[in-house]
C-alpha positions as CSV (number, residue, x, y, z in Angstrom):
1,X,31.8,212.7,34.1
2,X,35.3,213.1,33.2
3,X,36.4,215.9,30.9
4,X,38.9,214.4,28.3
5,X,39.9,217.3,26.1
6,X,38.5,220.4,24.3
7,X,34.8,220.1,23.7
8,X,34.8,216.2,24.6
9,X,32.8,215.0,27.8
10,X,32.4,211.4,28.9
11,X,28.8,210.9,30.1
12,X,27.4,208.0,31.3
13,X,24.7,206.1,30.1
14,X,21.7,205.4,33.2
15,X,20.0,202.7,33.6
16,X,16.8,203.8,32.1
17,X,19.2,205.3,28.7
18,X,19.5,208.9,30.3
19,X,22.3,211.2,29.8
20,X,23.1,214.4,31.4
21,X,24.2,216.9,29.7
22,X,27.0,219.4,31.2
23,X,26.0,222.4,32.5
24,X,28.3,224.3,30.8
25,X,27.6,222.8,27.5
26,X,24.1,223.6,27.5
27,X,25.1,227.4,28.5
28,X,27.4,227.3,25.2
29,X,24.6,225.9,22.8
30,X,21.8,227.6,24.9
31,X,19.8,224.5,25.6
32,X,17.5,225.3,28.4
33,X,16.4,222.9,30.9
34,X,13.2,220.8,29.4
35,X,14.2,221.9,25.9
36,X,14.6,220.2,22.8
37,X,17.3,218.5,21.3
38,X,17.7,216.3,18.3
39,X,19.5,213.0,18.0
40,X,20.7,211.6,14.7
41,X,22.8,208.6,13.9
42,X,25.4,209.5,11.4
43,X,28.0,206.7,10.2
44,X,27.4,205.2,12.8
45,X,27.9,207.8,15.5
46,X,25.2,209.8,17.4
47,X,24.9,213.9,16.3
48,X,23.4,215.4,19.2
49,X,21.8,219.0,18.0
50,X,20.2,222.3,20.0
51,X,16.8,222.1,18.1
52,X,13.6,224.5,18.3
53,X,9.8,223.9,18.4
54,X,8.2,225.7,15.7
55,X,4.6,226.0,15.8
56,X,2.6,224.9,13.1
57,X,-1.1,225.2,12.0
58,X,-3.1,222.1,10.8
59,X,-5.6,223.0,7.9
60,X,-8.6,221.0,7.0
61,X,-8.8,219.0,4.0
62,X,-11.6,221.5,2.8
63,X,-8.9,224.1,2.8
64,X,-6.6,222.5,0.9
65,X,-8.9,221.7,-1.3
66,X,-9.8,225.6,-2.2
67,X,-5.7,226.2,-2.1
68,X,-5.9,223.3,-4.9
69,X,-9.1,224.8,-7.0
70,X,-7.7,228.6,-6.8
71,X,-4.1,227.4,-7.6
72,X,-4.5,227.0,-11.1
73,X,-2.8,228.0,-14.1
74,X,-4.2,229.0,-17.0
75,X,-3.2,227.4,-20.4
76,X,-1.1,230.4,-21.8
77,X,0.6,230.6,-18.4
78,X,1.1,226.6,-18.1
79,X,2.5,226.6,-21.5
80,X,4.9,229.7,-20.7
81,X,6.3,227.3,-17.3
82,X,6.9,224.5,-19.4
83,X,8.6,226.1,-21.7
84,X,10.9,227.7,-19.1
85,X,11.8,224.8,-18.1
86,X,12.6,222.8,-21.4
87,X,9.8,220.6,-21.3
88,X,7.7,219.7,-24.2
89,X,3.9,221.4,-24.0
């Protein structure tokens, strides 16, 4: 690794299309050792980004369903939405 200037790091490429990232960089973005990170291309360049794991709970397509039956407006309420919003009734 060869630092070149500032926050820029040269890191090599493995053969199996590994990187290591710099101790010290990870301290400063607090990316812990197995955690996540995401990649995105961007024009053409790679954004690499500290990222989090956020649980999430999977619901049942009968629960969904209720959400859908009890989630309804009525017509006065509908009417008042649409309105709001410039939309014809």
């Amino acid at each position: 690794m060869k630092k070149v200037a500032g926050v820029r790091e040269t890191v090599i490429v493995s053969e199996r299309g590994q990187l290591t990232l710099p101790a010290a960089l990870r301290r400063r973005l607090g990316i812990l050792r197995g955690g996540p990170v995401l990649l995105e291309e961007k024009d053409g360049q790679m954004v690499l980004k500290p990222a989090m794991v956020v649980e999430i709970e999977m619901y049942s397509d009968a629960q969904i369903a209720e959400w859908d039956r009890s989630d309804t407006l009525t017509t006065a309420a509908r009417a008042a939405v649409r309105k709001r919003l410039g939309n014809k009734p």
